[in-house]
N, C-alpha and C positions, 0 to 999 in steps of 0.2 A: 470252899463250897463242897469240895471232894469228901472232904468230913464228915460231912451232913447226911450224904447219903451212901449210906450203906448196900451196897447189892450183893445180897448174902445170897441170892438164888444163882444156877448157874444158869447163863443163857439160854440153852433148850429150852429151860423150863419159864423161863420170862419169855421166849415167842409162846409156847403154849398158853399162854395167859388169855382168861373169856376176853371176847371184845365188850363185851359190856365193864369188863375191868378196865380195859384200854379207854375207852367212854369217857370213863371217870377221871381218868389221868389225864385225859384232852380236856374235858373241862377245867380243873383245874389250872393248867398251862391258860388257855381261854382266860380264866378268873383273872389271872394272875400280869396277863397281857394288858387287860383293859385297866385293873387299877394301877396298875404303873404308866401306862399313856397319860391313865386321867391325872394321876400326880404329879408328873411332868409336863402336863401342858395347861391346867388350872390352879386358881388356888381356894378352890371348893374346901371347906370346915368338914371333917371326917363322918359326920350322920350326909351329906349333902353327896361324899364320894363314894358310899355304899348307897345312897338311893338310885347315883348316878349310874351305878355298876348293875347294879337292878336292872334299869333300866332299858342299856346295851344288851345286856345278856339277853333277856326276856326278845326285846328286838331280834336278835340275830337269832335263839331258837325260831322265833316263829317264822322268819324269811324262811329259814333251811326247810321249811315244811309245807312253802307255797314255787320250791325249785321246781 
């Protein structure tokens, strides 16, 4: 996996990073969270596990916005 990702920036400069950058890296982690659950604990047909993911997401954005 070390492979994969490259961190060509030196650390300073990755804290300096916008949070709205950060944002995006959290959702993704997010993304990435939910359809590994979902694939591991169903056995949902691949248009069924991106509705499904839709779904969650859309869900948990909108909680976070009635905290």
């Amino acid at each position: 996996m070390e492979k994969w990702i490259n961190l060509s920036r030196p650390e300073e400069e990755i804290n300096l990073l916008s949070p709205l950058t950060w944002a995006y890296i959290g959702d993704c982690v997010y993304d990435l969270y939910i359809r590994t659950n979902l694939v591991n604990n169903t056995n949902l047909k691949p248009h069924k596990l991106h509705m499904e993911t839709i779904k969650i997401q859309a869900a948990g954005y909108a909680s976070e916005g009635f905290s």
